[in-house]
Each structure stands twice: as structure tokens, then as C-alpha cells.
N, C-alpha and C positions, 0 to 999 in steps of 0.2 A: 402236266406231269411229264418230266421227261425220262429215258427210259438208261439203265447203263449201256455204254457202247462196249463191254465186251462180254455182257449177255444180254444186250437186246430185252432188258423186264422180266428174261425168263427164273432168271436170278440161278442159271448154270451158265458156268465160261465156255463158250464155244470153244472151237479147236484152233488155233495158234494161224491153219491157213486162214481161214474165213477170216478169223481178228483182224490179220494182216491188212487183208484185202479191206474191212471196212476201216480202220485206218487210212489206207491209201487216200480213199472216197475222203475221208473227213481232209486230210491234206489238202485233198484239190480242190475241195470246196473251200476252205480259207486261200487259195494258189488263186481260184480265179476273182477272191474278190482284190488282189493284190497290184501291181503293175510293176516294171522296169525288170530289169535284169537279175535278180534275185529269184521273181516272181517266173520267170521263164526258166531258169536254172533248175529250182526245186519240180517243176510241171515236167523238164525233160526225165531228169531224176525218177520221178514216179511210173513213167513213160517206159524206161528203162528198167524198171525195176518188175514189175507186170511183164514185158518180152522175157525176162532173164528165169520167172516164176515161171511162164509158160513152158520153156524150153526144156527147165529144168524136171517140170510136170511130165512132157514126152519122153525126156531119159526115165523117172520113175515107171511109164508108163512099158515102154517097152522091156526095161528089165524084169519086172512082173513076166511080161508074154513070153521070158526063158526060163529055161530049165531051171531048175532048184537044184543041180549039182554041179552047176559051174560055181565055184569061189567068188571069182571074179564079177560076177553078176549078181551073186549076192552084196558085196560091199558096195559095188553100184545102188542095188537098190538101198540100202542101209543109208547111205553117204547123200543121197540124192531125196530122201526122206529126212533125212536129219535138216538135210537146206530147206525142206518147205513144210515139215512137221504136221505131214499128212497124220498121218498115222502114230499111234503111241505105243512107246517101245516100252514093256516090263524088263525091267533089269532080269538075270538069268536067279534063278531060285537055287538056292545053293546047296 
């Protein structure tokens, strides 16, 4: 039996980060059974794309540890959640 990959059997969709990240994993598992320059291209790729999530994770992370009345830190966090879809945004209730 095999399980879906973007709920894991639980038969709810995980969250958009996590997906991502077992995505990546399924990539590099087809990357490494691969070879030539293609094969090293998409492996950098993934490579790169994991440092760019991290990084982007510590900007989320540190705008969280600011004030809630700067503007500015606000759209940071908004803008820097919207890149890695930690978290789920309800549209505003009108």
C-alpha cells in the first residue's frame, strides 16, 4: 500500500512548508538515481533552494521577535510567510 505524498495516509494535506520539503526529498531521490550534467544541475538546484528556505525562515523568524507596531516588520513577516507558507493567512472578514 502505498501512502499519498502530500498527506502522508493521513488523508489531511499537510502545510505547503512540509509538502515542499518532502517534494524536495522525492527530487533527490530520482537526482541520485540519475547521472551527467543534468543530474548535478537539478541536485545544485535543490541545494539551493533549502539555503534560500532557511534563510528566508530566519528573516520570518526574527520579524516575529519585533514589535507588532512597526509597518515595516510587519510586511516582512507577511511577505516572508507568503515565500514559505508557514502559516495560513484568513483573508480580513469584511
Amino acid at each position: 500500500m502505498t501512502s499519498c505524498p502530500d498527506c502522508d495516509g493521513t488523508g489531511k494535506v499537510g502545510d505547503v512548508y512540509v509538502r515542499t520539503e518532502h517534494h524536495l526529498r522525492e527530487v533527490e531521490a530520482r537526482v541520485a538515481r540519475m547521472s551527467g550534467e543534468a543530474a548535478a544541475e537539478v541536485g545544485w538546484l535543490v541545494v539551493e533552494l533549502r539555503r534560500t528556505r532557511q534563510a528566508m525562515l530566519k528573516v520570518l523568524t526574527a520579524a516575529q521577535d519585533a514589535g507588532e507596531s512597526d509597518d515595516l516588520i510587519a510586511r516582512i513577516r507577511f511577505e516572508a510567510n507568503e515565500a514559505l507558507k508557514i502559516y495560513r493567512v484568513e483573508p480580513p472578514k469584511p
